[in-house]
Jmol script that loads the backbone (N, CA, C; Angstrom):
load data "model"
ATOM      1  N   UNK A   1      81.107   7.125   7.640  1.00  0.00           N
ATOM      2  CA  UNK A   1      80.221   7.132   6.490  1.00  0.00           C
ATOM      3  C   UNK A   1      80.459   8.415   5.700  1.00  0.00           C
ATOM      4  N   UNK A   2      80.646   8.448   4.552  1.00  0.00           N
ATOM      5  CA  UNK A   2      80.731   9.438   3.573  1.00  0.00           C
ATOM      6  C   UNK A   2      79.838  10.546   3.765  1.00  0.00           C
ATOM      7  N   UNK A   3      79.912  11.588   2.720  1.00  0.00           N
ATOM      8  CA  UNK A   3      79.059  12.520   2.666  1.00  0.00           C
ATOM      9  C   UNK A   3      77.747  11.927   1.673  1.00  0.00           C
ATOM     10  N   UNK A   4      76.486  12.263   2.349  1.00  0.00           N
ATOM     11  CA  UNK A   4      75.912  11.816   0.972  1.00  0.00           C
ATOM     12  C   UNK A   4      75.258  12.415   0.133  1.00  0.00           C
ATOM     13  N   UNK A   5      75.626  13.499  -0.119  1.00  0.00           N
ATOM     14  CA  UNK A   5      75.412  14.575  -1.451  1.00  0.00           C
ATOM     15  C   UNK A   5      76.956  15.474  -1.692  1.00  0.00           C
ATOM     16  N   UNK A   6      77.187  15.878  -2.822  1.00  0.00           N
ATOM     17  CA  UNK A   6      78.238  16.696  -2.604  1.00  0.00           C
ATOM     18  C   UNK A   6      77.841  17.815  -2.413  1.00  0.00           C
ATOM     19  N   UNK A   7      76.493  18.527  -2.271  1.00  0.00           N
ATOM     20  CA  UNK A   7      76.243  19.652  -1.367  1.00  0.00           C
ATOM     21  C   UNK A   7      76.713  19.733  -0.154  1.00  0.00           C
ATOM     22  N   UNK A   8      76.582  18.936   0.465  1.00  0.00           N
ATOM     23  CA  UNK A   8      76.545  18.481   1.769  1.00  0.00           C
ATOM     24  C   UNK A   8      77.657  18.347   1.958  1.00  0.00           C
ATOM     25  N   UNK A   9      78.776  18.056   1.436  1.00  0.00           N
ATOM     26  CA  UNK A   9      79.939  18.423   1.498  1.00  0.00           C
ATOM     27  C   UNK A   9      80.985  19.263   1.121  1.00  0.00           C
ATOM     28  N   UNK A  10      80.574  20.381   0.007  1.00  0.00           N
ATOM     29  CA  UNK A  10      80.963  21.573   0.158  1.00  0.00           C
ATOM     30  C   UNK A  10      80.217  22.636   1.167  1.00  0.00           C
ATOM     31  N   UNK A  11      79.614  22.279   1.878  1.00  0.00           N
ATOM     32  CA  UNK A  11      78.801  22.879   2.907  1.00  0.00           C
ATOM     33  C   UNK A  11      79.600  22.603   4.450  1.00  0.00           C
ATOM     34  N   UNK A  12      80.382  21.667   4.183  1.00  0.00           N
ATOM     35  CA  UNK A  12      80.945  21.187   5.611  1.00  0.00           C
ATOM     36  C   UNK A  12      82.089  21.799   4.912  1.00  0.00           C
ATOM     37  N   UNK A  13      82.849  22.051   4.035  1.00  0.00           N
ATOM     38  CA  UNK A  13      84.389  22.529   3.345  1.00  0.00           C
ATOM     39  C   UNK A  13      83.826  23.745   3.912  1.00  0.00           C
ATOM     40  N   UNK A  14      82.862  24.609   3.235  1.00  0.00           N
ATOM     41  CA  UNK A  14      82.740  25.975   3.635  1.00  0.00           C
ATOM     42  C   UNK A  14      82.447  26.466   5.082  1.00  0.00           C
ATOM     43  N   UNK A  15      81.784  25.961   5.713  1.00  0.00           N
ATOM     44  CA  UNK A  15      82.243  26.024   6.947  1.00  0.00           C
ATOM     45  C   UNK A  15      83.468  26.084   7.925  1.00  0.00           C
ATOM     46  N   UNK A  16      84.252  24.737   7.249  1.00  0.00           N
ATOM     47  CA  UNK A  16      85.556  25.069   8.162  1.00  0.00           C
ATOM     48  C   UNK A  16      86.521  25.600   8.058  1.00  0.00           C
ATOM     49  N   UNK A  17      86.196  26.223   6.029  1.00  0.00           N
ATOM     50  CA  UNK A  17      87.162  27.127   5.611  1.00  0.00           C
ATOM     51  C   UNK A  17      86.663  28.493   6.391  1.00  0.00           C
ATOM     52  N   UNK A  18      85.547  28.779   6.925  1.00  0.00           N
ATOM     53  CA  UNK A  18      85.149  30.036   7.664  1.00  0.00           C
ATOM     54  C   UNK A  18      85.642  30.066   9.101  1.00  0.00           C
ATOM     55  N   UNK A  19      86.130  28.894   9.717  1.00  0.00           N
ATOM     56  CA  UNK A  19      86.829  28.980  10.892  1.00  0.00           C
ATOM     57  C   UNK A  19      88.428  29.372  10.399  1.00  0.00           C
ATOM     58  N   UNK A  20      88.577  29.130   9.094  1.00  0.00           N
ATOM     59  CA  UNK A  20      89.783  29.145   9.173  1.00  0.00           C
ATOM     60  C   UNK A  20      90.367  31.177   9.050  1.00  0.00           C
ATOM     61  N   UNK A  21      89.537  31.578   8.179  1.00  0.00           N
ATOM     62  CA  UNK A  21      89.382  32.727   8.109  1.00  0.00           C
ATOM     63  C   UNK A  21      89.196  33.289   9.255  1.00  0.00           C
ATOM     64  N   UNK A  22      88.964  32.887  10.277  1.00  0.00           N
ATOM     65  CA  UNK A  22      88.299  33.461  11.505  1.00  0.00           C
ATOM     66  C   UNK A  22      89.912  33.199  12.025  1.00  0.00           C
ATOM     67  N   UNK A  23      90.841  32.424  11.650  1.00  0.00           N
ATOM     68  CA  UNK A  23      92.119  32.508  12.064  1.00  0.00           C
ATOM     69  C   UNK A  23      92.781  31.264  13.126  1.00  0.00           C
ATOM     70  N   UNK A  24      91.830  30.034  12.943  1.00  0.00           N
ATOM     71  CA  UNK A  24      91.722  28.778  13.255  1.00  0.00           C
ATOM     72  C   UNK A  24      93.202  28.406  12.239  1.00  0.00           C
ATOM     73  N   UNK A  25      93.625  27.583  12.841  1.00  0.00           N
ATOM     74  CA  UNK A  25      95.392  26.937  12.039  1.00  0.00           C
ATOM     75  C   UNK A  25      95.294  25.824  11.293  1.00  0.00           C
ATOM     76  N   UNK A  26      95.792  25.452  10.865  1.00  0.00           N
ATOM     77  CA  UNK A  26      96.112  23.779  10.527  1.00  0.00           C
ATOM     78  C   UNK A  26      95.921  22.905  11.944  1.00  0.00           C
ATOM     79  N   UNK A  27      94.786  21.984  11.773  1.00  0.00           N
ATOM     80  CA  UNK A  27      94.743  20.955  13.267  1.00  0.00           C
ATOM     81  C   UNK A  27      96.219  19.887  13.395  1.00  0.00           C
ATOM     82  N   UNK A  28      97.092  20.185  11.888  1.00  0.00           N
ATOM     83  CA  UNK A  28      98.039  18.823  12.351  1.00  0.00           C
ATOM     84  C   UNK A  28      99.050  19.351  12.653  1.00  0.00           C
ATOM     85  N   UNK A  29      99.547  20.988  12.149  1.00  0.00           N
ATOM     86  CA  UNK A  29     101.104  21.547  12.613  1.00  0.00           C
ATOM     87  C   UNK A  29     100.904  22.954  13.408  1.00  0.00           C
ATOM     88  N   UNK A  30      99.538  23.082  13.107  1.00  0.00           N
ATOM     89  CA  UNK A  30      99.173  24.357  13.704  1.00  0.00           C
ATOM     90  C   UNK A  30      99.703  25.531  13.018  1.00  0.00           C
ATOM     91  N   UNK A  31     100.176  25.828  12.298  1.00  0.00           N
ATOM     92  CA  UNK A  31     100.395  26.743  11.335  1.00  0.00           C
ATOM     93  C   UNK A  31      99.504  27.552  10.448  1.00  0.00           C
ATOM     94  N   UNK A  32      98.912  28.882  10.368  1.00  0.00           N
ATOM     95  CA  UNK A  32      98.056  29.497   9.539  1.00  0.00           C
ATOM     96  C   UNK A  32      98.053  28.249   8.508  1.00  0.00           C
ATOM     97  N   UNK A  33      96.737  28.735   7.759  1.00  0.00           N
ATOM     98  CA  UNK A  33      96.705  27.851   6.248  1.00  0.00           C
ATOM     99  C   UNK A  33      96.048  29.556   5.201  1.00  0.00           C
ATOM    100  N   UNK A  34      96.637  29.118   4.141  1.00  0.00           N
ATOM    101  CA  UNK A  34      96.555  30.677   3.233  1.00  0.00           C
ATOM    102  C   UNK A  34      95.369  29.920   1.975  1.00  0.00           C
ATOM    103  N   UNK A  35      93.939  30.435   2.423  1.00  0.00           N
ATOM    104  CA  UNK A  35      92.861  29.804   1.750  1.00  0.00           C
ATOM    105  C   UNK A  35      92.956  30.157  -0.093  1.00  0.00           C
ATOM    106  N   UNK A  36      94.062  31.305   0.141  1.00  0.00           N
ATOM    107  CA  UNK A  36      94.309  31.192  -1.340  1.00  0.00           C
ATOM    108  C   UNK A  36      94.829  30.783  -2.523  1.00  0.00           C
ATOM    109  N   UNK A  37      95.506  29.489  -1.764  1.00  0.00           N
ATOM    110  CA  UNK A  37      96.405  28.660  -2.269  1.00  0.00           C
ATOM    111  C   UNK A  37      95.447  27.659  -2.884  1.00  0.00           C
ATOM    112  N   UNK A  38      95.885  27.325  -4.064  1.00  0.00           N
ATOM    113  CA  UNK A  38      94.508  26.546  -4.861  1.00  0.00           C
ATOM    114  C   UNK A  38      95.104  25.155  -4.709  1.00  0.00           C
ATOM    115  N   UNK A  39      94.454  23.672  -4.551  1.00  0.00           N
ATOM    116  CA  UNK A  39      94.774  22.889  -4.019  1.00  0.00           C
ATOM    117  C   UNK A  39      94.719  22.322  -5.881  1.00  0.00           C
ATOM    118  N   UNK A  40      96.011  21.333  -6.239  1.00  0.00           N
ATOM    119  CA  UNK A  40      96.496  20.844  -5.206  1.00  0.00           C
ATOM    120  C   UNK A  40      98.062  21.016  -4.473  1.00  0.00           C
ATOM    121  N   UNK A  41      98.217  22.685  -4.430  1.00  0.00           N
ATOM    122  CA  UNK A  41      99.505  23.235  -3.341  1.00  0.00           C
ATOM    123  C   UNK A  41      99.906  22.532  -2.415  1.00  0.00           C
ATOM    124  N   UNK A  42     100.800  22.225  -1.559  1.00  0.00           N
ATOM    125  CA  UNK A  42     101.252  21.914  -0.633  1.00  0.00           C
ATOM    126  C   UNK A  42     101.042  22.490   0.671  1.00  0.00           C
ATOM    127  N   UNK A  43     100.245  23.870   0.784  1.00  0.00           N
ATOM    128  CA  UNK A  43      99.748  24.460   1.533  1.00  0.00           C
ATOM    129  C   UNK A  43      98.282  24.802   1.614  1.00  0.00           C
ATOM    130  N   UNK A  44      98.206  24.289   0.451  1.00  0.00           N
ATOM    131  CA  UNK A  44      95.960  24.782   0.064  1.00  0.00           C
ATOM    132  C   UNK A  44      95.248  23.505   1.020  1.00  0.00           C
ATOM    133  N   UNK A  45      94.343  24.258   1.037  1.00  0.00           N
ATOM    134  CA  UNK A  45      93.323  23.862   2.524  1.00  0.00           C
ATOM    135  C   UNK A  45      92.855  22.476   1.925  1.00  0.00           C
ATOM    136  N   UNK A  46      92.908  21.705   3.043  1.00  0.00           N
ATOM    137  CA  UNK A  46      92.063  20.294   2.991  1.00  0.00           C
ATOM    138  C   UNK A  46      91.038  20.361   4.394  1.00  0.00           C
ATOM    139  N   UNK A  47      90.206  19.955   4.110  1.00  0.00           N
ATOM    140  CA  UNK A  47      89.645  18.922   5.416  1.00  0.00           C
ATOM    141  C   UNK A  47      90.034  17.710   5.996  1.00  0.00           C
ATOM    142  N   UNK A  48      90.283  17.479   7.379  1.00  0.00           N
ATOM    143  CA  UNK A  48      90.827  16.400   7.683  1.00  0.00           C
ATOM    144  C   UNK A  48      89.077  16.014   8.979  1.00  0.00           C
ATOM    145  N   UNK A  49      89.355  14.831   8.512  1.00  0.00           N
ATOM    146  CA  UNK A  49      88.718  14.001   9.638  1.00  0.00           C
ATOM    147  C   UNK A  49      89.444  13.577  10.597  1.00  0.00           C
ATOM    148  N   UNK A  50      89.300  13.517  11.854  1.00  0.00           N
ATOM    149  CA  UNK A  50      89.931  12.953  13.178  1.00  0.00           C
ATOM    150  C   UNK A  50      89.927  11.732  12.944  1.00  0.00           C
ATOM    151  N   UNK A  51      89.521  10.943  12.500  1.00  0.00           N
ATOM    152  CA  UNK A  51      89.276   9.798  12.596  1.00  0.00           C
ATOM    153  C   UNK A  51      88.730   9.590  10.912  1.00  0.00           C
ATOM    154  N   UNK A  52      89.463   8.757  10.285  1.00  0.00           N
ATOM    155  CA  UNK A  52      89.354   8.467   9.038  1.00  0.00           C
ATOM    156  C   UNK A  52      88.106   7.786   8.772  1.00  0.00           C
ATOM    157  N   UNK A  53      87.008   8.273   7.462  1.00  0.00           N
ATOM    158  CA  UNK A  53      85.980   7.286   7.061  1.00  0.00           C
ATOM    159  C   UNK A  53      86.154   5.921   6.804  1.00  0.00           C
ATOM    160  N   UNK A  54      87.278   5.517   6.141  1.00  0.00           N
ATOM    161  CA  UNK A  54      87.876   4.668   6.242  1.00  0.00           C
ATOM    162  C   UNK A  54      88.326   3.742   7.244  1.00  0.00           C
ATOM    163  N   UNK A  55      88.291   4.244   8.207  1.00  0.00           N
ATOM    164  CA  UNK A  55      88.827   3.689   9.554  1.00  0.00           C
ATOM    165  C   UNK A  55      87.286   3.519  10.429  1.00  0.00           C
ATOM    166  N   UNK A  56      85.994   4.136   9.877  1.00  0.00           N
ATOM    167  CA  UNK A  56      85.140   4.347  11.044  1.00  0.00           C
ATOM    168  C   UNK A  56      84.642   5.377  11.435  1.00  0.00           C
ATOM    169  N   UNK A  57      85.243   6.402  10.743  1.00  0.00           N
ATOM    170  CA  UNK A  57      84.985   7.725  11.084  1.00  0.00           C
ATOM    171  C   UNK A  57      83.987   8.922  10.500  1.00  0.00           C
ATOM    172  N   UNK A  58      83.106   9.551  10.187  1.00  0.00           N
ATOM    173  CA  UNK A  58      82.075   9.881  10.377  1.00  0.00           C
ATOM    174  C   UNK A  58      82.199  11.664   9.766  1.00  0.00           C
ATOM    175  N   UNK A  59      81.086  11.661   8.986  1.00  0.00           N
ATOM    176  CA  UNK A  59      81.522  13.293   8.470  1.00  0.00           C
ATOM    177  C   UNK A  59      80.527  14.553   9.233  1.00  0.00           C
ATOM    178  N   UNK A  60      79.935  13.698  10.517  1.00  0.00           N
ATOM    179  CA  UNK A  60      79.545  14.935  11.516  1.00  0.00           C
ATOM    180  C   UNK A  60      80.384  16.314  11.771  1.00  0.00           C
ATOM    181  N   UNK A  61      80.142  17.164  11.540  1.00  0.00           N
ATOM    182  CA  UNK A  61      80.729  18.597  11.360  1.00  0.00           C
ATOM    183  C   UNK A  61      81.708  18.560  12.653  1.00  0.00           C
ATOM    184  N   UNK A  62      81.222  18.309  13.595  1.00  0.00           N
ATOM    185  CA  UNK A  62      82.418  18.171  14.664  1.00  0.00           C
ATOM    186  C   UNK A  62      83.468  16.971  14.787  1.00  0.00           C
ATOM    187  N   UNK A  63      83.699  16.238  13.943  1.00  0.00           N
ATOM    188  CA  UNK A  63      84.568  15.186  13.191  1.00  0.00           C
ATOM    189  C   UNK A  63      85.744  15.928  12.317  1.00  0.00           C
ATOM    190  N   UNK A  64      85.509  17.099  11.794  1.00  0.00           N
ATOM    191  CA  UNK A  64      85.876  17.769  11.011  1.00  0.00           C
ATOM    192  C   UNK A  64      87.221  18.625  11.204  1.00  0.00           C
ATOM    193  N   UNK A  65      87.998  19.030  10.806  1.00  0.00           N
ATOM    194  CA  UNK A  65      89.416  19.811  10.696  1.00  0.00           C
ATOM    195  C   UNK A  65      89.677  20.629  10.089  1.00  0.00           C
ATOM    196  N   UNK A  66      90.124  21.538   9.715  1.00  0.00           N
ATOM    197  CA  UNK A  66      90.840  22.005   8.673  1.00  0.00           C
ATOM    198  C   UNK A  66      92.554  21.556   9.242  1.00  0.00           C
ATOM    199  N   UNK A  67      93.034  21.687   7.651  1.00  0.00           N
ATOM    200  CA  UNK A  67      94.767  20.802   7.389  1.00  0.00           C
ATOM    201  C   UNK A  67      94.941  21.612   6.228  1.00  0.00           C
ATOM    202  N   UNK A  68      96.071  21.561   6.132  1.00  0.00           N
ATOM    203  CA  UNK A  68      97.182  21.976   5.385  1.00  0.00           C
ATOM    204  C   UNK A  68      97.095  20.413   4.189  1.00  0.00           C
ATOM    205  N   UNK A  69      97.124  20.670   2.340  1.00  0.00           N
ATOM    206  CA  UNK A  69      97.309  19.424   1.845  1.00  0.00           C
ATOM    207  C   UNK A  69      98.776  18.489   2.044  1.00  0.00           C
ATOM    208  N   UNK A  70      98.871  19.121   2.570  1.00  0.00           N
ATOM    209  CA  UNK A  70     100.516  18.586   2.996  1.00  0.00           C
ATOM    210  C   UNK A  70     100.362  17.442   3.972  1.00  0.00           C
ATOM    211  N   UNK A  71      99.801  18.222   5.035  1.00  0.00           N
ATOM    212  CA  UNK A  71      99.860  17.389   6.134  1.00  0.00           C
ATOM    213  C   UNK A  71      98.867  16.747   6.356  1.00  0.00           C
ATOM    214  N   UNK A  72      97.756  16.695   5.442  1.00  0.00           N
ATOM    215  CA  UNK A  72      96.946  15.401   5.524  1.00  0.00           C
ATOM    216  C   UNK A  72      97.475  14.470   4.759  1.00  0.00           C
ATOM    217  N   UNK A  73      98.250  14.495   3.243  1.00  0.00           N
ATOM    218  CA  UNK A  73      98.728  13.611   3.526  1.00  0.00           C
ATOM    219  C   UNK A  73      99.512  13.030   3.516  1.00  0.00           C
ATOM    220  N   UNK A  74     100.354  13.321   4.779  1.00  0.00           N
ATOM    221  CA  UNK A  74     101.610  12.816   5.667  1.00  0.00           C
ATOM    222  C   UNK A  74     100.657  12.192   6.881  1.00  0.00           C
ATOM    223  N   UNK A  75      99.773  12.526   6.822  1.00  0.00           N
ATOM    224  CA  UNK A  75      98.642  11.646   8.095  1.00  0.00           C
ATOM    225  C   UNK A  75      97.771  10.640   7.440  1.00  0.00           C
ATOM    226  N   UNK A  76      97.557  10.225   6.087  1.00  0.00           N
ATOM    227  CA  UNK A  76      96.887   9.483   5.149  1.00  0.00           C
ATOM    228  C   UNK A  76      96.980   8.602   5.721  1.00  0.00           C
ATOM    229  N   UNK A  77      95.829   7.222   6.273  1.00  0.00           N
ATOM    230  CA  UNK A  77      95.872   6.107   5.763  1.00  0.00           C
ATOM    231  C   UNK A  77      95.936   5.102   4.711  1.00  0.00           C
ATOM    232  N   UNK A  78      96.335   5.916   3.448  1.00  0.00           N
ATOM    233  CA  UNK A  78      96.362   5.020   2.155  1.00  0.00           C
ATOM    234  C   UNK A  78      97.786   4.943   1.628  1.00  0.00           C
ATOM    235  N   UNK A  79      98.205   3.665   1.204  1.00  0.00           N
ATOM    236  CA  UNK A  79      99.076   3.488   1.361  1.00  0.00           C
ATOM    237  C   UNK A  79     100.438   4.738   0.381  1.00  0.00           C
ATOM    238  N   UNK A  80      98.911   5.305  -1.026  1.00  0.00           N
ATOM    239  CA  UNK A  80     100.323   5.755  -1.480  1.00  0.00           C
ATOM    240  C   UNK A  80     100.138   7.450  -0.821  1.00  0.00           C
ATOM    241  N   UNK A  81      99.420   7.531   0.207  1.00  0.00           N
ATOM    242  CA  UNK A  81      99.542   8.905   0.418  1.00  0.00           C
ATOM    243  C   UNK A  81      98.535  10.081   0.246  1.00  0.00           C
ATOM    244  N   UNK A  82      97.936   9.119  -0.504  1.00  0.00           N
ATOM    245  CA  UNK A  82      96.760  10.211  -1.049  1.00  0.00           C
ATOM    246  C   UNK A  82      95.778  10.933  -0.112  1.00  0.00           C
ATOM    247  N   UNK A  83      94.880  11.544  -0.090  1.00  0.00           N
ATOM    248  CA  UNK A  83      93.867  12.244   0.419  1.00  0.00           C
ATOM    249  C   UNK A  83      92.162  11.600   0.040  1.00  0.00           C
ATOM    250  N   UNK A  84      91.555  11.671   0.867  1.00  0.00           N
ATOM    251  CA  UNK A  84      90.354  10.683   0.108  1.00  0.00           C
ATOM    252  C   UNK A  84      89.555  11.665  -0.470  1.00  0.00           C
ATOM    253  N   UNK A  85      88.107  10.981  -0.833  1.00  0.00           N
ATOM    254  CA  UNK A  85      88.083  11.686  -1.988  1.00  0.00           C
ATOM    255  C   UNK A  85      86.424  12.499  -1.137  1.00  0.00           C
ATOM    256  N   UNK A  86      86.388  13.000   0.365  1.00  0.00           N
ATOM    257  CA  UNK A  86      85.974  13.742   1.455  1.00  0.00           C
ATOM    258  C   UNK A  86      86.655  15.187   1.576  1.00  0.00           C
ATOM    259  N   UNK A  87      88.324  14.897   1.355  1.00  0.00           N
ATOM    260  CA  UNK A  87      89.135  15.983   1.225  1.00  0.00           C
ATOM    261  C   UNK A  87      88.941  17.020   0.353  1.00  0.00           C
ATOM    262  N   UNK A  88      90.317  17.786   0.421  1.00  0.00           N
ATOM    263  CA  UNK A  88      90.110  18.965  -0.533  1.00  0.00           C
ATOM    264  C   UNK A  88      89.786  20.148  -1.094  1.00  0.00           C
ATOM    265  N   UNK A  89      90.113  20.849  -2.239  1.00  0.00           N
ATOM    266  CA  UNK A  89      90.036  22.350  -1.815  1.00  0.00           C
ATOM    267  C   UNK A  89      88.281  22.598  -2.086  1.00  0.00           C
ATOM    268  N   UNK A  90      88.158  23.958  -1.762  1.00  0.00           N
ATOM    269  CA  UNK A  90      87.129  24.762  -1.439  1.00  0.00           C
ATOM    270  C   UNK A  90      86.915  24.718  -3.202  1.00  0.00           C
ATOM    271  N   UNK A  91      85.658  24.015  -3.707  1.00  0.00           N
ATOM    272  CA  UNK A  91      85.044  24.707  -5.352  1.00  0.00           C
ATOM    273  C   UNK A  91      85.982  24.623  -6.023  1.00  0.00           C
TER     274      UNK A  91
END
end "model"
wireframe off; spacefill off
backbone 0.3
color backbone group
């Protein structure tokens, strides 16, 4: 199920951009992510869900990831690749 305010979901972005700062990696290559990269870079921060909303999956904070925009989506379930619209940079 979606977010259902977009407070509520730059509130879950800012959060896991604060793990990331804390020096947490990319969950899909494990590689630093550089929060200063403005999305939409190939390296600027996304949120990834473990499990796609799309698929079933749920925007409980521990559902949650930080990713590289790259490599979410190279992990996309849509067909042309895209990132949904849960993703994405920080503001």
């Amino acid at each position: 199920m979606p977010f259902a305010t977009k407070a509520i979901r730059d509130k879950a972005r800012k959060r896991i951009a604060q793990r990331v700062q804390a020096g947490e990696p990319c969950a899909l290559c494990g590689r630093p992510i550089d929060l200063s990269l403005r999305y939409p870079h190939r390296d600027s921060f996304t949120v990834d869900h473990r499990i796609a909303t799309s698929m079933g999956g749920n925007d409980d904070y521990d559902s949650l990831r930080p990713a590289h925009n790259r490599c979410n989506r190279l992990r996309s379930n849509h067909p042309d690749g895209t990132v949904g619209r849960n993703s994405g940079a920080l503001g």
